[in-house]
ZAMARGU-4260 file (C-alpha; in steps of 0.2 Angstrom, whole numbers, plus 5000, padded with zeros to 4 digits):
<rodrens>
0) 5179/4925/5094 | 5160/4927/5099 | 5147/4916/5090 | 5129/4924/5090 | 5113/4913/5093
5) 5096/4919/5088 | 5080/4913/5095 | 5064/4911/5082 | 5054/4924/5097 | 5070/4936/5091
10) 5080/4936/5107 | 5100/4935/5104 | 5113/4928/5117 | 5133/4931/5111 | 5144/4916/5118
15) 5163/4919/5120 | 5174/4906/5112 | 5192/4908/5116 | 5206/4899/5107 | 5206/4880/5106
20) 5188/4880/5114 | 5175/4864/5109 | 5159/4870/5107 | 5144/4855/5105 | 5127/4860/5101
25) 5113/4847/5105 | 5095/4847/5108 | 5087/4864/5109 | 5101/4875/5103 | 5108/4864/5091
30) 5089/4863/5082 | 5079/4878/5087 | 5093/4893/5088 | 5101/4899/5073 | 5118/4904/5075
35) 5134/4911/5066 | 5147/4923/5069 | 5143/4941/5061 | 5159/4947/5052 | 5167/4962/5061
40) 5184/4967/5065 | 5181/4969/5085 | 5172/4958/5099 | 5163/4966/5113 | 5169/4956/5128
45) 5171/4953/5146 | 5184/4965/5153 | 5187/4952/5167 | 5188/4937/5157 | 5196/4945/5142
50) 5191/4931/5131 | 5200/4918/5140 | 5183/4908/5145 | 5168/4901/5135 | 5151/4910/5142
55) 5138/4921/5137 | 5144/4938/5136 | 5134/4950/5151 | 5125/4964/5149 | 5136/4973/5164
60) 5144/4989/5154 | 5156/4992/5166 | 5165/4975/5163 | 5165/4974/5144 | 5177/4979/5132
65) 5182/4979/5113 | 5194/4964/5107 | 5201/4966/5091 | 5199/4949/5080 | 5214/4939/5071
70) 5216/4925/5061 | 5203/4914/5064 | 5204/4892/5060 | 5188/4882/5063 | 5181/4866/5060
75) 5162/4863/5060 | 5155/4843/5061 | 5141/4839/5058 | 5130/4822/5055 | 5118/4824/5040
80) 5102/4815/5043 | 5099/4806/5027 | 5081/4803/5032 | 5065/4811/5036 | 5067/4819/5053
85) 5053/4821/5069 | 5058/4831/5079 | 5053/4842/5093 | 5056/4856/5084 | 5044/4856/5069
90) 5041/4875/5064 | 5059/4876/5061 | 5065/4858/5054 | 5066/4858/5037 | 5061/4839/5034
95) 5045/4840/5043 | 5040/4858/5034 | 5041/4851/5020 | 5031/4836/5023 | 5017/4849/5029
100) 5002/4848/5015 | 5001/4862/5004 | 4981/4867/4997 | 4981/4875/4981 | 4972/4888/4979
105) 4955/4890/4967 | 4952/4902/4953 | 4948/4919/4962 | 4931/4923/4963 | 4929/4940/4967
110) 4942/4955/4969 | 4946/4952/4987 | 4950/4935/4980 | 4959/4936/4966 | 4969/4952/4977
115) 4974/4939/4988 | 4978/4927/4977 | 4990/4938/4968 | 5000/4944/4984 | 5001/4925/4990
120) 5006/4919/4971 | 5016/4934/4962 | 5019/4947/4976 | 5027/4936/4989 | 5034/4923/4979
125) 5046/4938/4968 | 5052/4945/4984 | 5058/4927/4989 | 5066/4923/4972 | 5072/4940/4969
130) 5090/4938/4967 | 5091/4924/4959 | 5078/4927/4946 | 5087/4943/4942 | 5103/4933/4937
135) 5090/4923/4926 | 5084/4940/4916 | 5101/4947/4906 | 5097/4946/4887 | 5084/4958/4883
140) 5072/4954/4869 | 5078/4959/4851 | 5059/4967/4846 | 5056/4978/4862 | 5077/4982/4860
145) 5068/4990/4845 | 5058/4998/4849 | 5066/5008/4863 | 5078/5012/4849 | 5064/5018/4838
150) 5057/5033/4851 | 5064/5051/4846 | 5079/5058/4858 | 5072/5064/4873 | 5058/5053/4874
155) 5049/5050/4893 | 5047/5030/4894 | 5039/5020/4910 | 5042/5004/4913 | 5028/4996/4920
160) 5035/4980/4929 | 5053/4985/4927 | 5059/4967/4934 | 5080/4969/4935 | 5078/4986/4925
165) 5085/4974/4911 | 5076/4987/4899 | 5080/5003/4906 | 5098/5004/4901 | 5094/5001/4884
170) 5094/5020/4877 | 5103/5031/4884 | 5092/5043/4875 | 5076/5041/4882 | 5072/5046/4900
175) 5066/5031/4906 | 5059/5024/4925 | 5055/5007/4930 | 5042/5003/4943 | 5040/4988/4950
180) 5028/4978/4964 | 5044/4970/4971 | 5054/4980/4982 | 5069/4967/4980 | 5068/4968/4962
185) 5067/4989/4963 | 5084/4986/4975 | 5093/4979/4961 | 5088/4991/4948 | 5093/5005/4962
190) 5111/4994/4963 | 5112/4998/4943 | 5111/5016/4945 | 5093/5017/4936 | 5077/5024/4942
195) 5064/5014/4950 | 5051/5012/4961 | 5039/5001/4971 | 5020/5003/4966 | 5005/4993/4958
200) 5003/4990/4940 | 4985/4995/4943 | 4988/5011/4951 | 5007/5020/4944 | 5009/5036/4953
205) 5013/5046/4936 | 5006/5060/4929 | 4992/5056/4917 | 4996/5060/4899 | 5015/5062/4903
210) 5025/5046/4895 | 5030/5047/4876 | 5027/5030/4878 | 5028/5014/4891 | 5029/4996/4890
215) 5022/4982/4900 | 5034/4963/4896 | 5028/4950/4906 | 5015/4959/4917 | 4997/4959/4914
220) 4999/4938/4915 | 5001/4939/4933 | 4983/4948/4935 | 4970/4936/4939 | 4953/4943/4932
225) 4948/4948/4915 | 4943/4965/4923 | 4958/4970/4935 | 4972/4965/4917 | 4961/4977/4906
230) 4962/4989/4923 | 4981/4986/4920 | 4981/4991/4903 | 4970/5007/4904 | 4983/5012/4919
235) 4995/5013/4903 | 4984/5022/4893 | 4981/5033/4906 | 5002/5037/4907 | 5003/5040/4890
240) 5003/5059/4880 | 4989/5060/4865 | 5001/5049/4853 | 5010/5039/4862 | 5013/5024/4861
245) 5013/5006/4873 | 5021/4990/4870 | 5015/4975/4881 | 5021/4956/4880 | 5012/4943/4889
250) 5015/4925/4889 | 5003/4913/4874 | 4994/4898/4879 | 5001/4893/4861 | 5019/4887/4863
255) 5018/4883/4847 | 5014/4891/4834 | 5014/4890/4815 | 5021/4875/4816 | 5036/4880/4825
260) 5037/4879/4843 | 5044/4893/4855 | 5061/4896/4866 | 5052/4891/4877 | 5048/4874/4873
265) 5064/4872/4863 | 5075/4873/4877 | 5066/4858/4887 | 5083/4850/4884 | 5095/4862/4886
270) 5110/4864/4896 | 5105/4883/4900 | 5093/4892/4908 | 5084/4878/4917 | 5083/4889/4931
275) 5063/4884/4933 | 5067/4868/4927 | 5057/4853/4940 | 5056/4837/4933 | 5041/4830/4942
280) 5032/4821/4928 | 5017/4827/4932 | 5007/4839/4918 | 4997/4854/4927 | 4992/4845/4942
285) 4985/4852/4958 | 4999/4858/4970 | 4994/4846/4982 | 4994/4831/4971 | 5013/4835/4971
290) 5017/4834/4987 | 5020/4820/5001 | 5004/4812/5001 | 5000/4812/5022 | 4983/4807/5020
295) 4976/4798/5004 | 4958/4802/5012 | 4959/4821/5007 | 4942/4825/4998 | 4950/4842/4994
300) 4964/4835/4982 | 4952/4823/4975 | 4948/4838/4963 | 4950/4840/4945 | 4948/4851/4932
305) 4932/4846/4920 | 4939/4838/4904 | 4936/4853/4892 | 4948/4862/4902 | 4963/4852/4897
310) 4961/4854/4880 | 4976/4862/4872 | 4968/4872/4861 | 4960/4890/4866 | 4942/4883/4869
315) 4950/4879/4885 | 4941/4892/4897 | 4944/4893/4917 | 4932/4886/4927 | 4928/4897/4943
320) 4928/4884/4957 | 4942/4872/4947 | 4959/4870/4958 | 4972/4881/4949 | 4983/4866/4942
325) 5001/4868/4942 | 5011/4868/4926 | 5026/4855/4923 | 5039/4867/4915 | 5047/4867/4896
330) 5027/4859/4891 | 5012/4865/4880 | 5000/4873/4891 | 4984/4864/4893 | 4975/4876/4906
335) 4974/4895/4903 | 4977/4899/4922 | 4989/4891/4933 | 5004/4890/4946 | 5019/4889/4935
340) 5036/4882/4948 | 5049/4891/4951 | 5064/4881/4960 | 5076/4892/4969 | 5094/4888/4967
345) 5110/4895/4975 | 5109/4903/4993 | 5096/4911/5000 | 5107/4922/5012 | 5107/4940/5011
350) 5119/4953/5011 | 5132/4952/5029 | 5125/4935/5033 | 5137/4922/5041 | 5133/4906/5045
355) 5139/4888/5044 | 5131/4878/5026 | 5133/4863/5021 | 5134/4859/5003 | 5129/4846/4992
360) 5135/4841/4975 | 5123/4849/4960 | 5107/4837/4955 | 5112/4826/4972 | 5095/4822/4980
365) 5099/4832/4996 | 5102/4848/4985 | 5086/4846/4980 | 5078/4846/4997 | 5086/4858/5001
370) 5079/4870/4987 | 5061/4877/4990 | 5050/4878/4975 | 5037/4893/4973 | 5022/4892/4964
375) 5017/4911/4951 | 5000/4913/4946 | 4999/4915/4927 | 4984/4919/4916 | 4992/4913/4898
380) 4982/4923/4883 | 4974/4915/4869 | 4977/4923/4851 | 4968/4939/4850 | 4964/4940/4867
385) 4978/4953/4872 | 4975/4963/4855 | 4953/4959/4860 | 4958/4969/4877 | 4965/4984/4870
390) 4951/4986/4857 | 4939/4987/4871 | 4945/5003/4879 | 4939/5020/4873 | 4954/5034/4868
395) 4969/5020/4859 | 4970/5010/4843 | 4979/4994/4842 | 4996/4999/4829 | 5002/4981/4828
400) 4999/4964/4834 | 5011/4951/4833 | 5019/4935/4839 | 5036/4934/4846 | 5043/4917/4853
405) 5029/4911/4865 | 5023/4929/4867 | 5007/4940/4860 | 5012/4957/4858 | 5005/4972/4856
410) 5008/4991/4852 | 4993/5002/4854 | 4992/5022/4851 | 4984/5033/4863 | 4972/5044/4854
</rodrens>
């Protein structure tokens, strides 16, 4: 069989391993090399050897050959280092990456900024979670079910920050397409058999005046400035024919709400869907209050958001040089914008990768390690702020405004 190493520069080297070979791997390419063997039903070779010695496989054409694979038994060993490792090899070593100080980031002070921001904190971060928020997002939402099932046959409907396309199935009388910043998230939906594509929520490539109607669930939150979410919500405008209508969800900064509190919060305890669930006992602090401390002289973490920020009613208002705190999940809010966790579970592997893994038992304290936690920007909205938003541009009237578990909601009219 023929094991493949990979250097971090890119550079590969194929090593022969012929029946009842040991192979032990120390230092340098045991640490710094991935390796694994690629499935595939032939081996390229040596001619000369014919898979009967372990070596690295030459580039000479003229002594190589195809060997077709059989059954194949092997046994991987490997010590599991139960404590924090320092080695040579810290770009690559887990244990020492994530000791490495993370800086949270500030409230966006320009477009430049908050551009950034967004690409660091939304743009990146769905790429990297991708497939397995997708297996999060299954049950779509009985309120915006109804109203895709309320559009006349025929209608055209965008999507606007499709996700999974969890919504674009829903009628199979309506044309609908799904766009989406994510290219991973556009994959999936492709996998579905629906129509998508990658582009901006501030700039959809779509004929102005040529949707019967769009909507926007869980968008407009991940935009950082007041001015580039109403941006967002003129784009939708722009898409829609004279009478059509929008739909746009964003998430509330009040979780509860007429004295009863939301899904969200309600499932702080559940069984399911704790997908995001970090239980770091810690309520919207910085990011790097959260982390290894390496240095308790760091000026930078000292930071803290002014007092009236924390309140946890709407008065709360962001604070342009404040640390963007980060949110302990299944809790009320107590700052309007903030990094909200996202702990990856399950492999991160994609499609036709082999590799040797190690697995853990569920909860175990190495599981954990093991699982990278991502940080989304969220702007949450205040009552009346969405519905404020839309009442601001020239050309639509706001139809109805209304709450739905943990979400402000909104259906406006193009004029």
């Amino acid at each position: 069989i023929v094991m493949d190493f990979k250097h971090p520069d890119g550079h590969t080297v194929a090593i022969m391993l012929p029946r009842c070979s040991l192979l032990v791997m120390a230092g340098e390419s045991r640490y710094l090399w991935t390796h694994g063997i690629t499935p595939r039903k032939y081996d390229v070779v040596q001619a000369s050897e014919l898979g009967q010695k372990v070596g690295t496989i030459t580039a000479d054409v003229g002594d190589l050959t195809l060997n077709r694979r059989e059954t194949r038994t092997s046994f991987t060993f490997r010590k599991v280092r139960r404590s924090p490792c320092n080695c040579i090899y810290p770009s690559v070593c887990d244990s020492q990456k994530g000791q490495q100080r993370q800086v949270q980031p500030s409230f966006p002070h320009n477009e430049m900024e908050a551009s950034k921001l967004e690409q660091e904190y939304v743009h990146k971060v769905y790429e990297e979670i991708a497939t397995h928020f997708s297996s999060t997002r299954h049950s779509p939402w009985p309120r915006i079910v109804e109203f895709l099932r309320s559009l006349p046959k025929g209608s055209i409907v965008a999507d606007v920050g499709c996700g999974n396309g969890k919504y674009l199935g829903i009628n199979e009388d309506l044309y609908m397409v799904g766009c989406d910043r994510s290219k991973n998230l556009v994959d999936i939906c492709g996998e579905k058999n629906f129509q998508a594509f990658v582009c901006d929520a501030l700039s959809v490539p779509i004929r102005s005046g040529s949707c019967d109607a769009c909507i926007s669930i869980a968008v407009i939150h991940h935009f950082s400035t007041a001015e580039r979410r109403l941006a967002t919500i003129r784009e939708l405008a722009r898409l829609l024919r004279p009478g059509g209508m929008a739909l746009i969800y964003v998430w509330a900064m009040e979780q509860e709400y007429k004295n009863q509190k939301s899904k969200y919060l309600k499932e702080k305890n559940a069984s399911k869907d704790k997908d995001e669930e970090i239980n770091t006992g810690m309520a919207q602090r910085p990011l790097c209050d959260q982390m290894p401390d390496s240095s308790s002289q760091d000026s930078a973490c000292s930071d803290r958001l002014p007092d009236d920020s924390k309140d946890e009613d709407c008065d709360a208002k962001s604070v342009a040089d404040s640390r963007l705190p980060v949110h302990t999940n299944r809790t009320s809010f107590h700052s309007q914008d903030l990094l909200v966790p996202w702990h990856l579970k399950g492999s991160t592997k994609k499609k036709g990768e082999s590799g040797d893994t190690v697995s853990f038992p569920a909860g175990s304290k190495e599981q954990k390690e093991l699982s990278p936690v991502f940080h989304r920007y969220y702007h949450v909205f205040c009552e009346g702020e969405l519905e404020a938003a839309c009442r601001s541009l020239d050309g639509v009237r706001v139809q109805k405004s209304y709450y739905d578990q943990g979400n402000w909601c909104v259906v406006l009219q193009k004029l």
